[in-house]
C-alpha positions in Angstrom: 43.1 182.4 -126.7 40.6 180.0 -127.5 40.5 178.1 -123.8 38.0 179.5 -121.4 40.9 180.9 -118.9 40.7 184.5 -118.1 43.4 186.4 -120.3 45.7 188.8 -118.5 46.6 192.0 -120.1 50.2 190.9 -120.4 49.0 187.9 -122.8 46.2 190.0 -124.5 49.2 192.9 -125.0 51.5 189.9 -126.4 48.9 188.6 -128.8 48.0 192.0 -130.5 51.8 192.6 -130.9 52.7 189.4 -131.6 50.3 188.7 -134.5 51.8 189.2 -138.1 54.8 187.4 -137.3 53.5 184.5 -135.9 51.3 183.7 -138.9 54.5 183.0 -140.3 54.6 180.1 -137.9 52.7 178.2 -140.7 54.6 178.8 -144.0 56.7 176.3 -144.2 60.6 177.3 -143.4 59.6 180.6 -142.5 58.5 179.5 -139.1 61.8 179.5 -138.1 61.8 183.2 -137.8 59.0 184.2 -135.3 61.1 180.8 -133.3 64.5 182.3 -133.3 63.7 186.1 -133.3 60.5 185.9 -130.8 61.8 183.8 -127.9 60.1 186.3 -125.6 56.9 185.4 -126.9 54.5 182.6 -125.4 51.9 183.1 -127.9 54.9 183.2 -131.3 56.7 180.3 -129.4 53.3 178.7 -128.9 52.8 178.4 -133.1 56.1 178.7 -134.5 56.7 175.1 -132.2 53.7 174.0 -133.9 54.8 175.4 -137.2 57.9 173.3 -137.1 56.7 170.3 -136.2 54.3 170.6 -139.5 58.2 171.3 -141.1 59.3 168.5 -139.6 56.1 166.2 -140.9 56.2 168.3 -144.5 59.7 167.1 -144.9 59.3 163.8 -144.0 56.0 163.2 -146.3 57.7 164.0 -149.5 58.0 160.0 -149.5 54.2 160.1 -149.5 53.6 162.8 -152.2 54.7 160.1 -154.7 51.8 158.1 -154.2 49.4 159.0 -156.0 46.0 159.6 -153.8 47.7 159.2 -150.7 49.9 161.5 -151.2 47.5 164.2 -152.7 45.6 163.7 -149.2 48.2 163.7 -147.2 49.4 167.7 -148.9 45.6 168.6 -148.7 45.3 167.9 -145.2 48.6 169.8 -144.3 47.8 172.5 -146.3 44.0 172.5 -144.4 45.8 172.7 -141.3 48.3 175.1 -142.0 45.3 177.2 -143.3 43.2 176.9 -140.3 46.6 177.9 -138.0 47.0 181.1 -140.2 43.3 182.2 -139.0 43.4 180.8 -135.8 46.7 183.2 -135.3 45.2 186.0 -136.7 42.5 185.3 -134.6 44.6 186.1 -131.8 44.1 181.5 -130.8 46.1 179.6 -129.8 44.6 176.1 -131.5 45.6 173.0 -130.2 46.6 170.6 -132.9 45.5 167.3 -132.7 48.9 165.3 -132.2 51.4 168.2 -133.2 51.0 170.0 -130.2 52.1 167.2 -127.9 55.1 167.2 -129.9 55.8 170.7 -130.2 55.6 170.9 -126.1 58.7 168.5 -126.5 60.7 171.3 -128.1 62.8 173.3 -125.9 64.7 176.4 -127.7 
């Protein structure tokens, strides 16, 4: 993890299993798998509650997309996020995201 607390075994053991599937925290719909099937998880829960808030915000911007520059930035900068996520997982990280994360702690499943 990417915060300067000492890692127990248990966690290390959970991110080196836990890996591959929670990449898929950041590909759109498919974060809902590592969600439902990983529940055991802190690390998958940690990005897959990330992933669907980005979802959630993906969704809601195809509003923007129509705009022309705007919305161009606006798919840039999720797709630049959902980028870093992917190597930040595989990383074995657990990245804070500006904003999303305080949302994602909201999410109880």
């Amino acid at each position: 993890m990417s915060t300067n607390k000492k890692i127990t075994k248990t966690e290390d053991k959970d991110i080196l299993e836990n890996k591959s599937i929670a990449v898929l925290s950041y590909l759109w719909i498919l974060c809902l798998i590592p969600l439902l099937t990983k529940k055991d998880s802190k690390f998958v829960q940690f990005h897959a509650k990330q992933g669907l808030v980005l979802l959630i915000i993906e969704i809601a911007g195809t509003l923007i997309y129509w705009f022309p520059i705007l919305g161009q930035l606006f798919a840039l900068l999720l797709l630049i996020v959902s980028i870093t996520g992917v190597i930040k997982t595989l990383n074995g990280e657990s990245w804070k995201i500006p904003y999303i994360y305080d949302l994602s702690k909201k999410i109880n499943i």
